[in-house]
Structures are given as structure tokens and as C-alpha cells.
C-alpha positions in Angstrom: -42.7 5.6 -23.6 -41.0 2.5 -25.0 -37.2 2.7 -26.2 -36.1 0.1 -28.4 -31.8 0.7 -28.2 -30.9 -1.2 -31.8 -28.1 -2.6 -33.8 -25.9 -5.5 -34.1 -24.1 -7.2 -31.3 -21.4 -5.4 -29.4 -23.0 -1.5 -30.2 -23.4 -1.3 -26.6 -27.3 -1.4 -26.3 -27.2 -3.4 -23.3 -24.8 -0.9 -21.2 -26.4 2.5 -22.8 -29.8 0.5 -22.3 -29.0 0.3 -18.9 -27.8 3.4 -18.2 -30.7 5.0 -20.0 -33.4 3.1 -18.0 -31.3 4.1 -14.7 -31.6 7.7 -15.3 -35.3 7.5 -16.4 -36.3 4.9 -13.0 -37.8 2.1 -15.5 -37.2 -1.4 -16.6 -35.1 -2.9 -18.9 -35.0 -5.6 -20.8 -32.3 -7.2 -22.9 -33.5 -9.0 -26.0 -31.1 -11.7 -25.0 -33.5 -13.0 -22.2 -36.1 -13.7 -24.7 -33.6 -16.3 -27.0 -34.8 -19.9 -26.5 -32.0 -21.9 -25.4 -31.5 -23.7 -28.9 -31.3 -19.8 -30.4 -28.5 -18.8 -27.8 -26.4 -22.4 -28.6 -26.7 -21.8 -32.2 -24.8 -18.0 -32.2 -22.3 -19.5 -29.8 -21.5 -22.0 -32.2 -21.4 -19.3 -35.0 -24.8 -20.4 -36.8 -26.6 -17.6 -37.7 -30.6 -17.5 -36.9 -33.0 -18.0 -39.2 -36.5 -15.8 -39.4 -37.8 -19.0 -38.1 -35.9 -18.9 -35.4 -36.3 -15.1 -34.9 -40.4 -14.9 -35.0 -41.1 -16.2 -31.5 -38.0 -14.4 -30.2 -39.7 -11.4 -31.6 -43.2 -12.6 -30.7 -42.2 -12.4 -26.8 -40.8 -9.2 -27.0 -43.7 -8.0 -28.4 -45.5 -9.0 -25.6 -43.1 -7.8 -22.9 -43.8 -4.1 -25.1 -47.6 -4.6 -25.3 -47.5 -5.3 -20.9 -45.4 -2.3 -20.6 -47.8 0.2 -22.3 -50.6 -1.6 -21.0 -49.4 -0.6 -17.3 -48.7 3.0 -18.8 -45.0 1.9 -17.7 -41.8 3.6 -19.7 -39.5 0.7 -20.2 -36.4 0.3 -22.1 -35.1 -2.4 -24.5 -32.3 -4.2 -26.1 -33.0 -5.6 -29.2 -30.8 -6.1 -32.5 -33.3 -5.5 -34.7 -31.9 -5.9 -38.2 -34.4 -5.5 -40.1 -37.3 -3.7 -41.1 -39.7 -6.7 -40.8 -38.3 -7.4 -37.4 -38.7 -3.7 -35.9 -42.0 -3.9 -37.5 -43.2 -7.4 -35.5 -42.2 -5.2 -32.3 -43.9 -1.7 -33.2 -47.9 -1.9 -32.1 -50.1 -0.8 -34.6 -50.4 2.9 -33.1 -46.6 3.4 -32.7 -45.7 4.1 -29.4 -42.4 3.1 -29.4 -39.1 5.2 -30.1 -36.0 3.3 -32.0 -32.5 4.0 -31.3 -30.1 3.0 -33.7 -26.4 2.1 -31.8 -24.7 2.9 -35.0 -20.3 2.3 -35.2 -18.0 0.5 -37.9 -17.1 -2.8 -38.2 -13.9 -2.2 -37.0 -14.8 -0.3 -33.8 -17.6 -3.7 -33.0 -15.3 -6.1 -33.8 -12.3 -5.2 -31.6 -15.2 -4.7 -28.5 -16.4 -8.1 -29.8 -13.2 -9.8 -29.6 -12.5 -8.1 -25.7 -16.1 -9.7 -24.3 -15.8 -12.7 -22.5 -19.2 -13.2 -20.9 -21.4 -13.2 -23.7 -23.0 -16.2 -26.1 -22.4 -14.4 -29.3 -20.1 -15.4 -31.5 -17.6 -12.8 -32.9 -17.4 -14.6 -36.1 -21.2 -13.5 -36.7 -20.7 -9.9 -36.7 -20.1 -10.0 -40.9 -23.5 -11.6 -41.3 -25.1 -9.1 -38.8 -24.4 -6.4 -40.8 -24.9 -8.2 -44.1 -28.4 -8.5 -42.7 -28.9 -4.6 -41.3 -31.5 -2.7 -42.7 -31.0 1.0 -41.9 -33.7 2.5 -39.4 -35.8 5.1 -41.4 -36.8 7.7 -38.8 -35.1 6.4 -35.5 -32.7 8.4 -33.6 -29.2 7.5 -35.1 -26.4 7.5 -32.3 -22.4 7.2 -33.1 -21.7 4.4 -30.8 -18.0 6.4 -30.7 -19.5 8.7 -28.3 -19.0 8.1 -24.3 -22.4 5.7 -22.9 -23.1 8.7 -21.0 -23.4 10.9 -23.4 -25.5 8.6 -25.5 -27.7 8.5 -22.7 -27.7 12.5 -23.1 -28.5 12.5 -26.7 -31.9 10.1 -25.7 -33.1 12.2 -23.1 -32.5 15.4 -25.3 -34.4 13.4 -28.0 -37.6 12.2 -25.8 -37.7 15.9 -24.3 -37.8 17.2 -27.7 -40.6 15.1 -28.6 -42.4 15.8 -25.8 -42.5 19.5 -26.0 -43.0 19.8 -29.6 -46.5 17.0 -28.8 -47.5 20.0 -26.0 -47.8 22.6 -29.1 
């Protein structure tokens, strides 16, 4: 199983992600540690990407997804995934892989925004991030509101309700 935790910067996709992937003893990836360099130095500076500068972001996640299933290894990962082209380039042709969509207001990202200190992205992007959103058809939709752990909670529930209605 491959979980893809979605949405725009400061949902908390990285610290449910991590959570997620502790409870179910797998890897996990951010998306951030597939940016080139030049990628990372352009959000600091408040410049959004470009689908140019996107595809071979998207190109080694793919990969990273394709190794993991390859190995028959459940694996968890980070990834903004804005739009429906994106989550497309990282879905293999015969699925496979389960989106979660970190969804919270503007307001509620913005102030956890503002409080990070250890992170590239710049807060100023946020507007353009969800200017660029395409709402997930068919992913599991999460109110980022909620505790981590409970998040965590609602993805298990999810994944065991999807497994025992496949076993029918």
C-alpha cells in the first residue's frame, strides 16, 4: 500500500506522514527531499514553481512509488500535490496508491505557516498554493483541525475498510 498525505504547505503532511508510517513500521518520504536545489531557493525567495520545474520533481517521486511497490513495501509519502495532472504523474497505471487530502482554511495554514522556522517555504506562497489546488476526487478528505493522532486514526480506519471490503 502507498499513501500519498496531500495538500498545500503547512497541512501537516509531513508530521501526520510521519506518524502514520510509525504506526504502520514503513518508510516515509517527504516530497521535499525530491526538490532540486534551484526548486527549494526559488519558494524561499517567494517564486512560485513552474510545471517545468514541477515534472522532474514529480518524475523522482514517481520512481521512489514504482521501487516501493516493486519490493511489495507499504511506504508513506508527503507530497503537495495540487493538481490533478500532478497526482496523476505519481499514480501508476493500475492504481495502487491511496490519496489523502490534509484539508484546513487559509487562516488555520497561515498562522502554522507564520510559527515555522525550519522550513524553505515561503509563507507568502500559501495564496498561490491554493489558487493552484485542484480538489482530490475520490481521496480520503481529512480536517487538518483534528489532533495528528487522530488523523493517523481516520487512515488506518480508512486502509482497514478497504481491505475488508477487497476480502468480500
Amino acid at each position: 500500500m502507498i499513501y500519498i498525505l496531500m495538500g498545500v504547505s503547512g497541512s501537516g503532511k509531513s508530521t501526520v506522514g510521519e506518524m502514520l508510517a510509525q504506526r504502520l513500521g514503513c518508510a516515509f518520504h517527504d516530497a521535499d527531499e525530491f526538490h532540486s536545489a534551484a526548486n527549494k531557493a526559488k519558494m524561499h525567495a517567494g517564486i512560485p514553481l513552474t510545471d517545468e520545474d514541477r515534472w522532474p520533481w514529480l518524475a523522482a517521486m514517481r520512481a521512489a512509488i514504482d521501487a516501493a511497490r516493486a519490493e511489495g513495501r507499504t511506504h508513506v509519502f508527503t507530497c503537495s500535490a495540487l493538481r490533478q495532472v500532478y497526482r496523476d504523474r505519481l499514480t501508476p497505471p493500475d492504481g495502487g496508491v491511496t490519496f489523502v487530502y490534509m484539508k484546513g482554511d487559509a487562516s488555520v495554514i497561515g498562522s502554522r505557516l507564520s510559527a515555522r522556522t525550519d522550513h524553505f517555504f515561503n509563507p507568502a506562497l500559501l495564496q498561490s498554493q491554493l489558487d493552484t489546488l485542484e480538489e482530490p476526487q475520490g481521496a480520503l478528505v481529512l480536517d487538518i483541525r483534528q489532533t495528528p493522532q487522530a488523523l493517523v486514526q481516520a487512515i488506518l480506519a480508512d486502509g482497514e475498510r478497504h481491505r475488508a471490503a477487497a476480502s468480500r
